[in-house]
LUMMARRO-43594 format. One record per atom (N, C-alpha, C): x, z negated, y; residue in one letter. Coordinates in pm, whole numbers, padded with zeros to 5 digits, always signed. Example, Ala and Ser with C-alpha at 12.3 -4.5 7.8 and 13.67 -1.06 7.14 Angstrom:
REM LUMMARRO-43594
+01319-00780-00569a +01230-00780-00450a +01320-00780-00330a +01285-00708-00225s +01367-00714-00106s +01290-00787+00003s 
REM end
This chain:
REM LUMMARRO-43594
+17089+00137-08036x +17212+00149-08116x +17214+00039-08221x +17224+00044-08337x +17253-00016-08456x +17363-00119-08448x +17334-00291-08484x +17441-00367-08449x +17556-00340-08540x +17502-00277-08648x +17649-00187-08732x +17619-00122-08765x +17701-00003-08812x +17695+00144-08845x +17657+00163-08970x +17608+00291-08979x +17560+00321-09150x +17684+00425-09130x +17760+00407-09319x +17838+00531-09365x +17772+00607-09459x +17763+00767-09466x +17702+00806-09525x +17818+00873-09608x +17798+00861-09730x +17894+00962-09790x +17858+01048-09914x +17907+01155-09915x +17846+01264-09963x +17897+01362-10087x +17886+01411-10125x +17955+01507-10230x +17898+01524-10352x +17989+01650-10441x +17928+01652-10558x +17948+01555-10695x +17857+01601-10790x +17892+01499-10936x +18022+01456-10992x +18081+01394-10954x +18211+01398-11040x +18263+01291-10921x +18279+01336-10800x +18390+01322-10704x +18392+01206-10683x +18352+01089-10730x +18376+00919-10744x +18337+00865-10639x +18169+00923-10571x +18178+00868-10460x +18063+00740-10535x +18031+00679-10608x +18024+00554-10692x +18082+00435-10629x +18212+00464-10698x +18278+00362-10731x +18346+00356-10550x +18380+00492-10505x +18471+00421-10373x +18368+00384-10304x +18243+00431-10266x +18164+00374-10170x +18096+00252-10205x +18111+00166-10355x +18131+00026-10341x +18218-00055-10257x +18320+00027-10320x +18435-00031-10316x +18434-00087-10123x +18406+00009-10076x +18448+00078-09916x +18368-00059-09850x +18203-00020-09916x +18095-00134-09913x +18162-00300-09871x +18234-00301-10002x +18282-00463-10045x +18361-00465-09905x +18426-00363-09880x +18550-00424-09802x +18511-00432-09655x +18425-00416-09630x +18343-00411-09472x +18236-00536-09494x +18163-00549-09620x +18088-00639-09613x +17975-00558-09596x +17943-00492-09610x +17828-00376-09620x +17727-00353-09732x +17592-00321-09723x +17527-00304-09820x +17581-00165-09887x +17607-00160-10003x +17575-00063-10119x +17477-00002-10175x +17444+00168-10117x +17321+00224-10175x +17395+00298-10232x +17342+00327-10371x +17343+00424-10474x +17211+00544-10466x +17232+00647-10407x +17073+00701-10413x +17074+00753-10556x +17168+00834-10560x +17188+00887-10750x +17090+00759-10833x +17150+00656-10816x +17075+00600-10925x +16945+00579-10892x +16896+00593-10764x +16728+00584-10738x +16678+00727-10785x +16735+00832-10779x +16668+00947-10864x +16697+00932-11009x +16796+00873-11041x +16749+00854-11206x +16666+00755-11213x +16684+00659-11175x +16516+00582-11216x +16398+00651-11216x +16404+00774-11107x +16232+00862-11136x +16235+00933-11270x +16409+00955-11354x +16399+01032-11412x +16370+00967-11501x +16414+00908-11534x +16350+00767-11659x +16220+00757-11646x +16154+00684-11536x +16021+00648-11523x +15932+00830-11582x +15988+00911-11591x +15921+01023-11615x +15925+01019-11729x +16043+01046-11829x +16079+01052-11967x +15958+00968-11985x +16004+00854-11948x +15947+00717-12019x +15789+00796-12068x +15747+00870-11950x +15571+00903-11945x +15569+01045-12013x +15630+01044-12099x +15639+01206-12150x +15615+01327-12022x +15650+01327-11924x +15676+01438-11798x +15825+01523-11823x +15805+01662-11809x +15967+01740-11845x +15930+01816-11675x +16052+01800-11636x +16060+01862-11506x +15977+01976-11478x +15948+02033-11558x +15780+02163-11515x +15679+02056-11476x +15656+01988-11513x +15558+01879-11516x +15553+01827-11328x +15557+01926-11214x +15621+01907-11111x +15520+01825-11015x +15395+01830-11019x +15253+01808-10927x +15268+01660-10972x +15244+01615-11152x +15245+01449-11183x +15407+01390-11176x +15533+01460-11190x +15592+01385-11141x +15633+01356-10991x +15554+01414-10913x +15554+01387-10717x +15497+01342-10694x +15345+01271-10796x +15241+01170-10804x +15277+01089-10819x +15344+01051-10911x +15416+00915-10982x +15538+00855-10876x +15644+00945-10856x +15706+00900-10756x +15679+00848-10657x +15506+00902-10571x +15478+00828-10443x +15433+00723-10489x +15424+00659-10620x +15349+00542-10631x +15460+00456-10703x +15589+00491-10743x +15706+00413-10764x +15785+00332-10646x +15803+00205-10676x +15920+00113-10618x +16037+00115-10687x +16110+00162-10580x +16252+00136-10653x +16316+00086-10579x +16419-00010-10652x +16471-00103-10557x +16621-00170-10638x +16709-00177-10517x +16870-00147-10559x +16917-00318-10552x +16941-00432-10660x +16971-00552-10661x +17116-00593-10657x +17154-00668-10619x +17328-00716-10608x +17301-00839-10744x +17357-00831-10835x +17374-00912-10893x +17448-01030-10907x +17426-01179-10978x +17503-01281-10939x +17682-01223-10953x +17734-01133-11049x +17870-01106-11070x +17889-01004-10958x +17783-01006-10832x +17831-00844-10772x +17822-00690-10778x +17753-00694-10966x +17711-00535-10941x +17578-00544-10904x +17547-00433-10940x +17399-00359-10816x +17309-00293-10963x +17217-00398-10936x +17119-00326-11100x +17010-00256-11026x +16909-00194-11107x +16839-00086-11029x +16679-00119-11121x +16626-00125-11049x +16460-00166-11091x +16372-00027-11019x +16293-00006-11139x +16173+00115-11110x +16010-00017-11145x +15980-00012-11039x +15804-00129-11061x +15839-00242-11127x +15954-00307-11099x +16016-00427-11164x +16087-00397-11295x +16082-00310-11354x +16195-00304-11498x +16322-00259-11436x +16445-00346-11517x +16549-00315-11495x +16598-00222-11578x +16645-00107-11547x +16665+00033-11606x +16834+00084-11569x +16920-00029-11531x +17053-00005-11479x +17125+00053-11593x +17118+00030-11667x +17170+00061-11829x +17091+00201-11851x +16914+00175-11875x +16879+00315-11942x +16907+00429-11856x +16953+00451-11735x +16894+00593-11659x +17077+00627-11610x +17169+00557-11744x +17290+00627-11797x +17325+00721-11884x +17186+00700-11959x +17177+00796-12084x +17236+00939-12074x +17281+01023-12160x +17305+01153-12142x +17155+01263-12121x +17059+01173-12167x +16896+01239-12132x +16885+01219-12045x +16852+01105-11953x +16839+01122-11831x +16910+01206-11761x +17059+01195-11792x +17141+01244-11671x +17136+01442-11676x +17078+01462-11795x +17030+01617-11818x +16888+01669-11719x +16813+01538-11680x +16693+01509-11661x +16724+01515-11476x +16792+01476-11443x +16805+01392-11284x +16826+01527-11206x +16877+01633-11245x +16888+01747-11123x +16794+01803-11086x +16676+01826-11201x +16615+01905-11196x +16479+01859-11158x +16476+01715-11183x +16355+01602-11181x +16392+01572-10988x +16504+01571-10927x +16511+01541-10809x +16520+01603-10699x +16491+01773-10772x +16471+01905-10658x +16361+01880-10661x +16218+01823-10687x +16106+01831-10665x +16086+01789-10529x +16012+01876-10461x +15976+01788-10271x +15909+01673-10320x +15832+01606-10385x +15755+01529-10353x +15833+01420-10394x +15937+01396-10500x +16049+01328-10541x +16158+01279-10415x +16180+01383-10404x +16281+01344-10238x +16223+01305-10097x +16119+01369-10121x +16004+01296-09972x +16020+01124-10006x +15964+01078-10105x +15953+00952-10133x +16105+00861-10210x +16179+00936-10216x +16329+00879-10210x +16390+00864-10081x +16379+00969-09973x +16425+00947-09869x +16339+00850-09789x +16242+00844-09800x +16152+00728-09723x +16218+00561-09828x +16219+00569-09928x +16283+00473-09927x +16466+00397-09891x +16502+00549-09902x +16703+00463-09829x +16638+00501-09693x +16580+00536-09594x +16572+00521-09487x +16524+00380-09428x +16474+00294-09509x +16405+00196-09464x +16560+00105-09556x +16603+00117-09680x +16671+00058-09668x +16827+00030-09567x +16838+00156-09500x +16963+00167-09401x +16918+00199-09310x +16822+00184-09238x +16771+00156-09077x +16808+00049-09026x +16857-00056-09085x +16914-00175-08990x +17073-00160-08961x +17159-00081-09032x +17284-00069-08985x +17347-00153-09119x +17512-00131-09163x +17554-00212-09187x +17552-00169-09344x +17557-00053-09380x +17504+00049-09511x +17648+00148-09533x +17657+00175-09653x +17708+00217-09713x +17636+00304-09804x +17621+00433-09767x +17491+00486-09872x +17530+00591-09927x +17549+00677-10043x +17621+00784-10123x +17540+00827-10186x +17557+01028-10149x +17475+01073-10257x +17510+01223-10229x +17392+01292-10220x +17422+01426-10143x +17327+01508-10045x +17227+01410-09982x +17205+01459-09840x +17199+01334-09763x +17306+01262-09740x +17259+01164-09670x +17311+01184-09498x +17389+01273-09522x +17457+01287-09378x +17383+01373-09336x +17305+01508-09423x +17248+01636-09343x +17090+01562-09333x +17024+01517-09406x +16858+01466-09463x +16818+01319-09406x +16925+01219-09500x +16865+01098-09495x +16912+01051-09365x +17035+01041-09309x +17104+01010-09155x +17163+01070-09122x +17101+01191-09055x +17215+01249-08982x +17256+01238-08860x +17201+01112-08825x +17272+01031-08730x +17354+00907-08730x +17388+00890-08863x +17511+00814-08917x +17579+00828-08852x +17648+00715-08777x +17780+00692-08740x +17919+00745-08785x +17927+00727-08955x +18055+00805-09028x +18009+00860-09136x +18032+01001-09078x +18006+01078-09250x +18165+01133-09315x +18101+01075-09457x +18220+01115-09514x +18161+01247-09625x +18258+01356-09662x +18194+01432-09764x +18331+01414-09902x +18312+01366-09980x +18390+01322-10050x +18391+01448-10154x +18528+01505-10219x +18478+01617-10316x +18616+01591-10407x +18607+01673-10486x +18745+01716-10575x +18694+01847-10665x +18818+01904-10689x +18789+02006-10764x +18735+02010-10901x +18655+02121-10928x +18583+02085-11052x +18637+02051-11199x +18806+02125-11229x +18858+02074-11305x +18910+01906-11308x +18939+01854-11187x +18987+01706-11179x +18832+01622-11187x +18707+01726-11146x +18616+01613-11209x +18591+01598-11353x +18588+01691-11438x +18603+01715-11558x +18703+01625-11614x +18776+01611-11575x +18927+01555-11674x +18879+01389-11602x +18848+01353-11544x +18776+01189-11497x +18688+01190-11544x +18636+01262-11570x +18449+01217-11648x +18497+01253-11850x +18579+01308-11858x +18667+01321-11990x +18711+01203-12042x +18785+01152-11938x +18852+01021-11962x +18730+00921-11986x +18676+00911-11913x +18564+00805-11893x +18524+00821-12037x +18453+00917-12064x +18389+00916-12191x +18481+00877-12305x +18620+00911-12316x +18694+00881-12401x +18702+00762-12412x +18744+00672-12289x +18747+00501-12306x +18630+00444-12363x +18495+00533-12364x +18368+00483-12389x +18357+00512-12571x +18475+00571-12644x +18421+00600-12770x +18410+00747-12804x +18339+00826-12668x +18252+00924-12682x +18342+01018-12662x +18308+01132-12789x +18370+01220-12833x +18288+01367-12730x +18394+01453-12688x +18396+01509-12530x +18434+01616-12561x +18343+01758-12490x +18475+01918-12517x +18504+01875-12367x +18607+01889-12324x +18717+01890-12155x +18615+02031-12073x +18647+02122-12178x +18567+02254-12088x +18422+02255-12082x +18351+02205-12181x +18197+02250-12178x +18166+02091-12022x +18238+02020-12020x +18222+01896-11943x +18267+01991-11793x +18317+02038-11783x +18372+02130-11653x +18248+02253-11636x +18233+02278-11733x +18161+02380-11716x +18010+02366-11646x +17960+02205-11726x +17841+02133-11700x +17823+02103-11535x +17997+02085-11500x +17997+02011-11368x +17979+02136-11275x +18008+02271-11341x +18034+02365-11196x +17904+02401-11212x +17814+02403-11343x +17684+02428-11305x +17572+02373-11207x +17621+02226-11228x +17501+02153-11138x +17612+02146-10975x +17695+02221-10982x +17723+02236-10801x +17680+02336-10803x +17621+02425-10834x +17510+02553-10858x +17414+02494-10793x +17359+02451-10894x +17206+02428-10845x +17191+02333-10700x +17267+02196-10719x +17249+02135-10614x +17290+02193-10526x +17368+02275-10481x +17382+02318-10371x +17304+02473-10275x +17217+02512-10422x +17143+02614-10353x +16974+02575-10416x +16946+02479-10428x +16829+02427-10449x +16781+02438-10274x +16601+02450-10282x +16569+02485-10150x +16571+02382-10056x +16535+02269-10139x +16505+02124-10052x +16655+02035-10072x +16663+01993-09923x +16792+01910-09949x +16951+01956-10008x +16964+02095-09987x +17085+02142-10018x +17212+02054-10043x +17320+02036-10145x +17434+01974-10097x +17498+02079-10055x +17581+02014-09929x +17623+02032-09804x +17686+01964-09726x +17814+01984-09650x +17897+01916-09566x +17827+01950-09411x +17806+01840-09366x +17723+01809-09243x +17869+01870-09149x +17809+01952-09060x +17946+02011-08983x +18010+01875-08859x +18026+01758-08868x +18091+01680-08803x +18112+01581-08903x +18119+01604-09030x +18154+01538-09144x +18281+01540-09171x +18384+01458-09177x +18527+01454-09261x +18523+01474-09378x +18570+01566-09454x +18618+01616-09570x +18752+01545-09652x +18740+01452-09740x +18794+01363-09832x +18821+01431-09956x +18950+01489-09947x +18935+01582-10152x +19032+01502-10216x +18978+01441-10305x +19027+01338-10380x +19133+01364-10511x +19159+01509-10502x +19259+01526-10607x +19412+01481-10578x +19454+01415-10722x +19605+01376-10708x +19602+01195-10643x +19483+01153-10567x +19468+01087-10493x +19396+00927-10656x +19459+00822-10601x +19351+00688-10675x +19246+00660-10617x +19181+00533-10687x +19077+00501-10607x +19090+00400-10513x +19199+00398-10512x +19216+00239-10404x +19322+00330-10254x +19371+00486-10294x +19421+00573-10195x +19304+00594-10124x +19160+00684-10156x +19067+00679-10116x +19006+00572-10059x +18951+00496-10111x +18871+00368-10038x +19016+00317-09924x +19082+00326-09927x +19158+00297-09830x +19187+00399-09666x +19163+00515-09726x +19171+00590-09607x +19032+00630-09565x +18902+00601-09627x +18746+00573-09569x +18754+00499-09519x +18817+00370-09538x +18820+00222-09415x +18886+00262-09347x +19001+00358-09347x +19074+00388-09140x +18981+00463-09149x +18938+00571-09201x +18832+00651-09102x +18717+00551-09035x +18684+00485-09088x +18561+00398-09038x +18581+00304-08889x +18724+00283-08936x +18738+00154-08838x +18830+00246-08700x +18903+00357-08783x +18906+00461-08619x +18782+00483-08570x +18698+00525-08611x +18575+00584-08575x +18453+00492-08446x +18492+00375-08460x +18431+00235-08431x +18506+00159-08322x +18414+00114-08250x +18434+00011-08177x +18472-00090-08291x +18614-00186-08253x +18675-00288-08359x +18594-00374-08430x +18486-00387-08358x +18402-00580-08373x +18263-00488-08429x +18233-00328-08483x +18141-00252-08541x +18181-00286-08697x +18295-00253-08760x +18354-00191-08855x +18369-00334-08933x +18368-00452-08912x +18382-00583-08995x +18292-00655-09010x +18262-00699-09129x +18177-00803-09172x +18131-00876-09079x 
REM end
């Protein structure tokens, strides 16, 4: 048994499981995995090598021979290195992120992503978010959470976002983008997204981010022996 628990939490693009499963992270004292951002680093490291997702045999080559690796920085955030370059910034791009669905259905991509958060959350004490971590990467996690919201409230948050950023946004083609890739990710062959059937279901509409990260810490700390769930 693990001297602390891994949380796995789960869901589709939009549904802020980012920011609360830092958040959730910070407040337990827990490591923070981002897997999202370890598949965009392959997607970058691909671009970077002129590879377009047909390109499927050399980019499952390249991946088994990539390190990627998730850093806490001196201010607290979490930068992301592919063979030592820091790429926390590039593999935000709107190319990459066109790049990452289709670059991370590859088996040989997810074979060697999941071998790496498995070794990083085998000791317990993890906080890890993405979308197979409860059915694929642990599905013997202690607390799964499946975090979701509806596809219009992800749209109108990822709207906003872009707006504070400058960036000029259609509301619908951004909704539209989002119900597509719950398409694919969820009927792609390898690694389906999917609510693990002893998973709690978290729908974050109407809800903040400090409502959420707040009711993942009672789920966690109901879930737990008292002296599991704290730093």
């Amino acid at each position: 048994m693990r001297p602390k628990p891994i949380v796995a939490i789960d869901g589709p693009a939009g549904a802020g499981k980012s920011t609360v499963a830092r958040r959730v992270a910070q407040a337990l004292g827990f490591l923070y995995v981002d897997t999202g951002a370890m598949y965009r680093a392959i997607a970058w490291q691909a671009d970077e090598l002129g590879l377009t997702p047909d390109d499927v045999e050399a980019i499952a080559a390249m991946a088994r021979q990539s390190d990627v690796r998730l850093e806490e920085a001196p201010d607290g955030t979490q930068r992301v290195f592919i063979n030592g370059v820091d790429v926390t910034d590039a593999i935000r791009a709107p190319r990459i992120s066109n790049l990452v669905s289709p670059i991370s259905a590859i088996p040989g991509v997810r074979a060697r992503m999941v071998e790496l958060q498995r070794q990083m959350g085998a000791p317990g004490g993890v906080v890890m978010e993405g979308r197979d971590i409860q059915t694929v990467v642990f599905p013997d996690a202690e607390v799964k959470i499946f975090l979701t919201a509806s596809p219009a409230e992800r749209a109108r948050r990822r709207w906003r976002e872009l707006q504070g950023r400058g960036v000029t946004a259609d509301l619908a083609q951004i909704q539209r983008d989002i119900e597509e890739r719950d398409t694919r990710d969820s009927q792609r062959d390898m690694s389906p997204l999917s609510k693990a059937a002893d998973a709690i279901e978290v729908n974050t509409d109407g809800l903040t981010i400090e409502q959420v990260v707040e009711r993942i810490i009672r789920i966690v700390r109901e879930s737990l022996p008292a002296d599991s769930s704290s730093g």
